[in-house]
C-alpha positions as CSV (number, residue, x, y, z in Angstrom):
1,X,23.9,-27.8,-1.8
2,X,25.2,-25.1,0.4
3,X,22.8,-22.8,2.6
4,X,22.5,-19.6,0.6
5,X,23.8,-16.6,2.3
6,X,20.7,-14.3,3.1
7,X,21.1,-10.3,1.2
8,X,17.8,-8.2,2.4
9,X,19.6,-4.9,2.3
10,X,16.5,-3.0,0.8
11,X,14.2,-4.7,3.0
12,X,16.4,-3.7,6.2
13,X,16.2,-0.2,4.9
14,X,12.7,0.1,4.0
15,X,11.8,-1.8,8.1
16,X,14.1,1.5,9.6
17,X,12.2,3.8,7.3
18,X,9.1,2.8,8.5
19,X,9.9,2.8,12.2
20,X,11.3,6.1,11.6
21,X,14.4,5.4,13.3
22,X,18.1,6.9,11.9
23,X,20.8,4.3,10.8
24,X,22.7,5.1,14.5
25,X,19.2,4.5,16.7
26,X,18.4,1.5,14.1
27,X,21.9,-0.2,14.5
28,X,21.8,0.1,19.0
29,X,18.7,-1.5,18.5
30,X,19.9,-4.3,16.9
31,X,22.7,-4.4,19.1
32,X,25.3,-4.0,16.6
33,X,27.6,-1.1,15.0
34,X,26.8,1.7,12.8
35,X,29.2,-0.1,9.8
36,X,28.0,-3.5,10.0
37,X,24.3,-2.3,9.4
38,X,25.7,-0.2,6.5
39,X,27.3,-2.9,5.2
40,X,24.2,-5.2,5.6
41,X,21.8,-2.0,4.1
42,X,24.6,-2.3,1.0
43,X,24.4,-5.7,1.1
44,X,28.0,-6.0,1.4
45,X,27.5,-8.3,3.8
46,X,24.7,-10.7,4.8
47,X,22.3,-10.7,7.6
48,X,23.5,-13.2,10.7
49,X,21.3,-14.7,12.1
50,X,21.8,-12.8,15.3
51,X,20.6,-10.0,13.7
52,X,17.9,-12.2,12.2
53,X,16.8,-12.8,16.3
54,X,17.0,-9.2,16.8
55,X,14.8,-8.0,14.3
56,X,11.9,-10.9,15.5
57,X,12.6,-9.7,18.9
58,X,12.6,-6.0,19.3
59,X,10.3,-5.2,16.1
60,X,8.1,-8.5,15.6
61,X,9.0,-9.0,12.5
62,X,7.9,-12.1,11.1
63,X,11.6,-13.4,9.6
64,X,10.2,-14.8,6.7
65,X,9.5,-11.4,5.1
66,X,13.5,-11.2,4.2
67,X,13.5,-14.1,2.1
68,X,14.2,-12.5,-1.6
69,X,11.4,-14.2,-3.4
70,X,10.5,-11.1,-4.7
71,X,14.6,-10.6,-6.0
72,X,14.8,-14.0,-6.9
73,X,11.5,-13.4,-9.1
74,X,13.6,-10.3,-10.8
75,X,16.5,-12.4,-11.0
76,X,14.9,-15.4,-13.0
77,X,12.8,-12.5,-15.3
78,X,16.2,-11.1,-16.0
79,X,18.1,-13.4,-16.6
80,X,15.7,-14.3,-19.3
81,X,15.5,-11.3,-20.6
82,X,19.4,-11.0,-21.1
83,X,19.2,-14.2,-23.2
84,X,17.6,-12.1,-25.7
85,X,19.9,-12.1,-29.0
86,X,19.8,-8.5,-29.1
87,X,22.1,-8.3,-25.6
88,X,25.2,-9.4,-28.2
89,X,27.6,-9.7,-24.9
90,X,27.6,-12.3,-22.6
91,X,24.7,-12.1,-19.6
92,X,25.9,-10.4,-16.6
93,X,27.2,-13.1,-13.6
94,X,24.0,-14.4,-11.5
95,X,26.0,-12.2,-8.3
96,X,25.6,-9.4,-10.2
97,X,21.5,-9.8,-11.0
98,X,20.8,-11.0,-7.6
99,X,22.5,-7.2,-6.6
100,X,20.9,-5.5,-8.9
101,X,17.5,-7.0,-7.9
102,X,18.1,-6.4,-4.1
103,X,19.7,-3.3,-4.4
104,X,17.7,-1.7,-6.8
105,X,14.7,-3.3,-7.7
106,X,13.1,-0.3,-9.2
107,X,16.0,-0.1,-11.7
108,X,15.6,-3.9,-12.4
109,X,11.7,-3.3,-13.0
110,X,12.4,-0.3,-15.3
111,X,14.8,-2.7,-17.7
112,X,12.0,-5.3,-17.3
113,X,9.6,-3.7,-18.9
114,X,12.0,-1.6,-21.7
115,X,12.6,-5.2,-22.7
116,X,9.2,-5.8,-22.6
117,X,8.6,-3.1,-24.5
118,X,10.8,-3.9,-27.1
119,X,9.7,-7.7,-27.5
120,X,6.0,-6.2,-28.0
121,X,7.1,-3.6,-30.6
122,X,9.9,-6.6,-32.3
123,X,6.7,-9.0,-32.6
124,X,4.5,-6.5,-34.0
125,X,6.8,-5.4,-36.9
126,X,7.8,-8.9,-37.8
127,X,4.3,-9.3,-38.2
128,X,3.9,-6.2,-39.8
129,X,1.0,-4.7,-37.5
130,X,-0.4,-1.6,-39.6
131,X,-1.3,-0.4,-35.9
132,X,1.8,0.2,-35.3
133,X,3.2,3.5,-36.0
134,X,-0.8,4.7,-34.9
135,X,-1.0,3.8,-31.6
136,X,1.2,3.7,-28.2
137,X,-0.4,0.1,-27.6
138,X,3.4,-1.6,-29.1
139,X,5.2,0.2,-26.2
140,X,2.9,-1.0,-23.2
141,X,2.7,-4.4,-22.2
142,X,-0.8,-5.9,-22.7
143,X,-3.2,-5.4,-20.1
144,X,-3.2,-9.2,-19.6
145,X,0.1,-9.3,-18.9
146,X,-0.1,-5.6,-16.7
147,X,-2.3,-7.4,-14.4
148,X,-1.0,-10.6,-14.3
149,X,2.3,-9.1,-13.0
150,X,0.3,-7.1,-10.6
151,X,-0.3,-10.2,-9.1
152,X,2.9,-11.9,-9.3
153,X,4.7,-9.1,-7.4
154,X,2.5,-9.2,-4.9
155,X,3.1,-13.1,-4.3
156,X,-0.5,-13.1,-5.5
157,X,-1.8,-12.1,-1.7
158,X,-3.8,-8.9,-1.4
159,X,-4.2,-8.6,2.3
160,X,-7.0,-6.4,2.8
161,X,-9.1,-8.3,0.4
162,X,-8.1,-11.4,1.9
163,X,-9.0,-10.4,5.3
164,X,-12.2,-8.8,4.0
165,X,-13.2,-12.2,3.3
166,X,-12.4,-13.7,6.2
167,X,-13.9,-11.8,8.0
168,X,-17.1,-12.4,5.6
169,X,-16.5,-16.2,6.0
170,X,-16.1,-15.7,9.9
171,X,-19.6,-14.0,9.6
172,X,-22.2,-16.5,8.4
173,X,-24.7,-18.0,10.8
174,X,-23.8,-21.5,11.9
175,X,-25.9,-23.9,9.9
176,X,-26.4,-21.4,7.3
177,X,-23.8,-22.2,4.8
178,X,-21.4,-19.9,3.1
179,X,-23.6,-20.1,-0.2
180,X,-27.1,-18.9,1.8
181,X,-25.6,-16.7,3.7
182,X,-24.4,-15.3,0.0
183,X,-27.6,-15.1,-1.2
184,X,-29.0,-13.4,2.0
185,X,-25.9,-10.5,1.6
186,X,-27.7,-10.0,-2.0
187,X,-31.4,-10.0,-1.4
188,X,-30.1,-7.2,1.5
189,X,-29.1,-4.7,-1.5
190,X,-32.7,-5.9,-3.3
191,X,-31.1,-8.7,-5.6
192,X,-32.8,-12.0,-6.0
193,X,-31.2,-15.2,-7.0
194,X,-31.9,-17.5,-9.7
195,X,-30.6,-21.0,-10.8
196,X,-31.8,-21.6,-14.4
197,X,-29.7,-24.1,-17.2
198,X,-28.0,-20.8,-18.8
199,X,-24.9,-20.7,-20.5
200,X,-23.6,-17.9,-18.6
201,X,-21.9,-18.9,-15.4
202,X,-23.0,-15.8,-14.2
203,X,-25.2,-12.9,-15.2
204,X,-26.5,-9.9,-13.2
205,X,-29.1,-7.3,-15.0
206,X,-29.1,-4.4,-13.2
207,X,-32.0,-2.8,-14.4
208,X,-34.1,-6.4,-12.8
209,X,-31.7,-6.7,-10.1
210,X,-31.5,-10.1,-11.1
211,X,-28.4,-12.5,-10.5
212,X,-28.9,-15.5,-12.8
213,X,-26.2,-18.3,-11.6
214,X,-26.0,-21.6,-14.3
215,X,-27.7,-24.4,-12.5
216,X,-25.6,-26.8,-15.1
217,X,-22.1,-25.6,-13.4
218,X,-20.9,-27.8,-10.0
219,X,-21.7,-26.3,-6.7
220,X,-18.3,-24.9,-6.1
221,X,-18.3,-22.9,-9.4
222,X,-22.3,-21.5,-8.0
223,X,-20.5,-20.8,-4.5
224,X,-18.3,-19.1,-6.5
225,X,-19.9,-17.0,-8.4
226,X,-22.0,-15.8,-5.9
227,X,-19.2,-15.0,-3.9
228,X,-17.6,-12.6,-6.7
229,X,-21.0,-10.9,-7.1
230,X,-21.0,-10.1,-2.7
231,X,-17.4,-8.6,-3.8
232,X,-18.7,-6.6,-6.2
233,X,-21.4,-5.0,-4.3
234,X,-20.0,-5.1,-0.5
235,X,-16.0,-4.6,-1.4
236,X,-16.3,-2.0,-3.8
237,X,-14.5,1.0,-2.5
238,X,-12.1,-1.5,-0.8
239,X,-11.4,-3.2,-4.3
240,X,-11.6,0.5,-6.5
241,X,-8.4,2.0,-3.6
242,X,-6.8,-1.3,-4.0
243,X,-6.9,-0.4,-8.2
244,X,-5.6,3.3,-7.4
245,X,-2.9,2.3,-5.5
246,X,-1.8,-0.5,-8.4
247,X,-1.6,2.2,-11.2
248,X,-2.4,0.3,-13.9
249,X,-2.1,2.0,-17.4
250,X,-5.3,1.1,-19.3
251,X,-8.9,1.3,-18.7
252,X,-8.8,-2.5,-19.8
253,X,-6.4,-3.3,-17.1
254,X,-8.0,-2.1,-14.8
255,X,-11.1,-3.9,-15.5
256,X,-9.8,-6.6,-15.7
257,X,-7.6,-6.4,-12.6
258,X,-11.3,-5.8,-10.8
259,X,-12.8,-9.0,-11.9
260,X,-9.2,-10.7,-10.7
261,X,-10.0,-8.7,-7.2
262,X,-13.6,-10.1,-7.1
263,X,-12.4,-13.6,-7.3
264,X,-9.6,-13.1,-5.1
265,X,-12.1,-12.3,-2.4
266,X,-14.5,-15.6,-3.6
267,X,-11.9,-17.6,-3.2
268,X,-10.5,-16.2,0.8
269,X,-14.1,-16.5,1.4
270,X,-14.9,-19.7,0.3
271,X,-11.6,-21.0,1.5
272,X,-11.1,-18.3,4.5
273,X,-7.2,-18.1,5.4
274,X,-6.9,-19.3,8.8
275,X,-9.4,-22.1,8.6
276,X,-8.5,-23.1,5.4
277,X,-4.5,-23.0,6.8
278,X,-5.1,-24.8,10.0
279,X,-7.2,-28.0,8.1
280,X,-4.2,-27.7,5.5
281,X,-1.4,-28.2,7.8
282,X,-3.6,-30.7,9.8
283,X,-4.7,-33.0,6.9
284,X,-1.0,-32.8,5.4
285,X,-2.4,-30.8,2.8
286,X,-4.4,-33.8,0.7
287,X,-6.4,-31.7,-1.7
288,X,-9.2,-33.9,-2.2
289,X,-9.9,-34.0,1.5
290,X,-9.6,-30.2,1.9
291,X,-12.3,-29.9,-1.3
292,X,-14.6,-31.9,0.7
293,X,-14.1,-30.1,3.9
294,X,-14.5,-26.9,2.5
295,X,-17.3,-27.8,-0.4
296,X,-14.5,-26.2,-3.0
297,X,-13.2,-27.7,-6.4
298,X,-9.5,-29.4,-6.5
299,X,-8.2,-26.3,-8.4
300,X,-9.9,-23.7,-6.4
301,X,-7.9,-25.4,-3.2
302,X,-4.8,-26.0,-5.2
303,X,-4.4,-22.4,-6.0
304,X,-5.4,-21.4,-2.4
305,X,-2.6,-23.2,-1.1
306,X,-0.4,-20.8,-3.2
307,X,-1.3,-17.7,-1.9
308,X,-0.9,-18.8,1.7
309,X,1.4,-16.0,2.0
310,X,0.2,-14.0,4.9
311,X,3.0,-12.2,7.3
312,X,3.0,-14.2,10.5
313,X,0.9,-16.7,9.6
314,X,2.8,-18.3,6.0
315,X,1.8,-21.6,4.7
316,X,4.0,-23.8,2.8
317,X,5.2,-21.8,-0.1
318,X,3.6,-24.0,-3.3
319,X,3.9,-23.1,-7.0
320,X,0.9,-23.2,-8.8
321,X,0.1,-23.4,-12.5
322,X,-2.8,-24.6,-15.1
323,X,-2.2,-25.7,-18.7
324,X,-3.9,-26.3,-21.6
325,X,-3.8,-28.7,-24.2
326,X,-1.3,-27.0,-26.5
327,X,0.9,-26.6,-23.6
328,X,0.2,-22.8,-23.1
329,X,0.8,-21.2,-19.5
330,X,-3.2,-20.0,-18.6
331,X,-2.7,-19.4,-14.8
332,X,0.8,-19.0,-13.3
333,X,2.1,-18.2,-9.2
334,X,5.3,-19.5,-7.6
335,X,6.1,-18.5,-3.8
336,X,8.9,-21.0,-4.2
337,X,12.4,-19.9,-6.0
338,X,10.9,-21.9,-9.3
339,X,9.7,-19.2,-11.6
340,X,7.8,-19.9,-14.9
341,X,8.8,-18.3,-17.8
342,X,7.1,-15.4,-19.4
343,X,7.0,-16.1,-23.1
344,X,6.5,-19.8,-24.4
345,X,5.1,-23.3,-22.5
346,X,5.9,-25.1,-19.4
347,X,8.6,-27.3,-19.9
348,X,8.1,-30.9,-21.5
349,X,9.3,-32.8,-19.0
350,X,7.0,-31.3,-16.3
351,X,4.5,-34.3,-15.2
352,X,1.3,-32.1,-15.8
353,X,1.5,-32.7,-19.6
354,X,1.3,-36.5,-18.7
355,X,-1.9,-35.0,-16.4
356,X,-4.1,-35.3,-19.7
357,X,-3.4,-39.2,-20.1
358,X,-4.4,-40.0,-16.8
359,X,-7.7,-38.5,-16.2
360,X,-8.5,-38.4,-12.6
361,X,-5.2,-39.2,-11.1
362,X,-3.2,-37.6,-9.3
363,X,0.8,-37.9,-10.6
364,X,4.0,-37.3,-8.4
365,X,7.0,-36.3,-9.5
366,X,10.1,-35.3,-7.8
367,X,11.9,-32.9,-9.9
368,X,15.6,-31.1,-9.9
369,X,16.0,-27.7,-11.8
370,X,19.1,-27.0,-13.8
371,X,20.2,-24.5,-10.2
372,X,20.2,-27.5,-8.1
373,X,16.8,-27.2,-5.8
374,X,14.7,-29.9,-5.9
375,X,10.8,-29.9,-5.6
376,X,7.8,-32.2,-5.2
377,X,5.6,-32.0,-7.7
378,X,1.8,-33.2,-8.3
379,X,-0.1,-32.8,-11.6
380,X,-3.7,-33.6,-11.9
381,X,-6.1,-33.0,-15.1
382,X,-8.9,-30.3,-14.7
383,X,-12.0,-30.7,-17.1
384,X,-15.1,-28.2,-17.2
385,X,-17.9,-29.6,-19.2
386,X,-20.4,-27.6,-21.0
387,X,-23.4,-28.9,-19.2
388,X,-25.2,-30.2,-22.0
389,X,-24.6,-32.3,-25.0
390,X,-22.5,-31.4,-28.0
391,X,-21.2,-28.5,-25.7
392,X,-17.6,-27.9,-25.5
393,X,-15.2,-29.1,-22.6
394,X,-12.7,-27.4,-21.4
395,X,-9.5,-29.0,-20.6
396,X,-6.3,-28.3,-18.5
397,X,-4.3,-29.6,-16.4
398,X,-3.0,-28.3,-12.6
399,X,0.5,-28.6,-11.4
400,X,0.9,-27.7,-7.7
401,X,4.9,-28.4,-6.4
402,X,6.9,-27.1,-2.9
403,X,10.8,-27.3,-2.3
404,X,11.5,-31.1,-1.3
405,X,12.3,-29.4,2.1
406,X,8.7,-29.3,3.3
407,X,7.9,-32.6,1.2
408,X,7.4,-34.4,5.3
409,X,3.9,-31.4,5.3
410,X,2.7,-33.7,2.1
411,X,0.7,-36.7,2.1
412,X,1.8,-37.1,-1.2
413,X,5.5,-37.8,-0.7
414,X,5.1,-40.6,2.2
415,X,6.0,-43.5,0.1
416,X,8.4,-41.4,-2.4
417,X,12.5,-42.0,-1.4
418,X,13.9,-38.6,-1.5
419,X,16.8,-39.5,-0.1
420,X,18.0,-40.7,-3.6
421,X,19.4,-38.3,-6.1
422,X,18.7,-40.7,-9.1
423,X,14.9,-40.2,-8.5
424,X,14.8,-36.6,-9.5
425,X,13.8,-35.5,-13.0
426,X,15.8,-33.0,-14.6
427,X,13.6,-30.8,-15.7
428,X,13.5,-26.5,-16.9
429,X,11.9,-23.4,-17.0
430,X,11.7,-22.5,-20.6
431,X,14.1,-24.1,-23.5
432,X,15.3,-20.8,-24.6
433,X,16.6,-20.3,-21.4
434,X,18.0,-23.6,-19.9
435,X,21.1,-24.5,-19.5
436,X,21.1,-28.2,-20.2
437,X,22.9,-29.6,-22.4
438,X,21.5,-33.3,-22.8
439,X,17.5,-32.8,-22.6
440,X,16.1,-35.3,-24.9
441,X,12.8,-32.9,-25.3
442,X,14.8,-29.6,-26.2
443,X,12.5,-27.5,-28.7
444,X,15.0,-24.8,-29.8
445,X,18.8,-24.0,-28.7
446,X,19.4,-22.0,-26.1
447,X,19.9,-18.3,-26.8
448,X,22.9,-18.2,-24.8
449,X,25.2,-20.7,-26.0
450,X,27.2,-21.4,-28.9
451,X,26.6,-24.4,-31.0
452,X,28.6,-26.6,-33.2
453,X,26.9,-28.3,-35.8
454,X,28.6,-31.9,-37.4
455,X,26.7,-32.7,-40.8
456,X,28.4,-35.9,-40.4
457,X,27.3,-36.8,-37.2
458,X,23.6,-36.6,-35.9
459,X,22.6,-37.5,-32.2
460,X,19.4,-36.6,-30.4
461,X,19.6,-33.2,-31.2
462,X,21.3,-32.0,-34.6
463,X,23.4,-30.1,-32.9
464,X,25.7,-29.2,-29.7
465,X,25.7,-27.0,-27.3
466,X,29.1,-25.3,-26.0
């Protein structure tokens, strides 16, 4: 498919901005004339790639930082939105969201959440809340979703807590270990460490100064958990600025959004950027070998992987997500232009739901979505047991994918031909929103398009869609 023109007119305007320059000093830097970089700040035209050169020349700018991932996030989030029944004309044309969301992108986050608003409010009355004329709760998104969006606009990389814990990991002794040198960081503020068969992961009593860790749970979860608790008590005021500055609009989301900081930081630390980056792109980014290396689990390096996102320094941008049983979304982060959907499952034909047959394994797919782009994709089941008998298990299953263009950093695509059209899966985002016609696994129409319905005819779906 064609190379897609590059449109980073807000991000052009918010670099001169920052350098303090005016659109004439901005524009002889560059090298070019006062109307092309108006044009370009408008996008009415798109960055060349001599101006591309420019920019990584005179200002360092790491080139990378004008992709539209962030836009192309908005995009996908509006264009589901628009497929709404309550928008009775047709959507807009994708040119016009992609200008909206790089033009105005506080505009396109405003009608984000006012439809978010208004699919919270919607659900409650058709299940007739009794809360809901009481409380202010049906116009607010949960805090759930507040903080889970935190993270997704910030392609899930918080870089001062990520280089706090590098610099943590870049700390310990050698031959201490990144789990002693954990404990030794606590005992320093008067907290001792026990392992005991609790069902608690983790526990702290404050008025013992006592951190209990479960001796049942796997030595990555321990490393873990002692990792969030060093967060808590060495990244505090580092952590609480980083909640000021997101502005959440609940006590609960901010709470939560601290315990999502805490494990941010246990997870740089135990898998501390550079390090972690350099064994990735030198072991071709085999996730069982990089678990070993680094004493992690396969999920905690599978979502590492996806927040390899530093300026600079940027890994291969993955897709992450975990699953459960029913099929429910439980953890979700693209840096790729896939995007999940925010309301329903993963889609059917995704090779993580075939994760839970195959315990153990993991499965490759190569996979085309309805735009075109095509993506590698692995999928691998996730179990946490209980620790004792008759104790629940947890199941899930991972999916971890890139764009087939950097399928040559994999190990995993080696053997696979993807040369060949034929060997890609067709597969969607959401079925309320694709835009396939023939998908054998279709749950509901599309919201979109018109359908025809033949009582005397019946194929795989009982209907068609125009």
């Amino acid at each position: 498919m064609p190379k897609r023109k590059l449109y980073a007119g807000s991000k052009l305007r918010e670099l001169r901005l920052r350098m303090d320059l005016s659109q004439k000093a901005f524009a002889e830097r560059l090298g070019i004339s006062l109307p092309y970089l108006n044009q370009m700040e408008n996008n009415n035209r798109p960055v060349s790639a001599a101006v591309v050169l420019s920019l990584a020349e005179e200002f360092g700018l790491d080139v990378t930082e004008l992709s539209s991932g962030d836009a192309e996030r908005m995009v996908v989030d509006m264009r589901e939105a628009l497929a709404d029944p309550v928008f009775a004309d047709p959507s807009p044309p994708l040119a016009d969201l992609r200008l909206a969301a790089s033009n105005a992108p506080s505009l396109a986050r405003a009608f984000l959440a006012l439809h978010r608003a208004y699919r919270m409010a919607h659900e409650r009355l058709a299940s007739l809340d009794e809360a809901l004329g009481n409380s202010d709760r049906a116009t607010r998104p949960s805090p759930w979703e507040e903080v889970r969006d935190f993270f997704h606009y910030c392609d899930n990389y918080i870089d001062s807590v990520d280089r706090a814990a590098e610099r943590f990991s870049e700390g310990v002794p050698e031959g201490l270990g990144i789990q002693n040198s954990a404990i030794s960081h606590l005992s320093n503020f008067g907290i001792s460490v026990k392992f005991e068969k609790v069902a608690a992961l983790r526990n702290f009593d404050a008025q013992t100064n006592t951190l209990t860790i479960s001796s049942r749970s796997n030595a990555a979860t321990q490393c873990f958990q002692l990792l969030h608790q060093v967060a808590l008590l060495t990244q505090n005021d580092l952590i609480e600025a980083t909640l000021d500055f997101a502005r959440f609009q609940s006590n609960e989301a901010r709470a939560i959004a601290k315990i999502g900081l805490a494990n941010y930081f246990a997870g740089a630390a135990l898998l501390p950027y550079r390090r972690f980056l350099s064994a990735a792109q030198e072991y071709r980014h085999d996730l069982e070998l990089l678990a070993g290396l680094f004493g992690a689990s396969i999920e905690q390096v599978a979502h590492r992987l996806s927040t390899l996102q530093r300026p600079g320094a940027k890994g291969v941008p993955f897709f992450f997500v975990r699953v459960d049983q029913a099929g429910t979304i439980t953890k979700r982060h693209s840096a790729t232009r896939l995007q999940f959907a925010r309301f329903g499952g993963a889609c059917p034909l995704w090779n993580m739901h075939q994760a839970f047959e195959t315990p153990g394994r993991f499965l490759r797919q190569l996979a085309e979505t309805p735009d075109g782009v095509r993506y590698l994709c692995l999928a691998r089941d996730v179990s946490k047991p209980g620790g004792r008998f008759r104790a629940p298990v947890r199941r899930y299953a991972i999916g971890l994918g890139c764009e087939i263009t950097h399928a040559k950093a994999l190990v995993y695509a080696d053997d696979l031909d993807t040369s060949r059209a034929a060997a890609f899966e067709p597969i969607g985002i959401s079925c309320r929103i694709c835009e396939r016609r023939d998908c054998h696994q279709r749950s509901v129409p599309p919201l979109e398009r018109p359908l025809s319905v033949d009582p005397d005819r019946r194929e795989v779906l009982p209907y068609r869609i125009g």
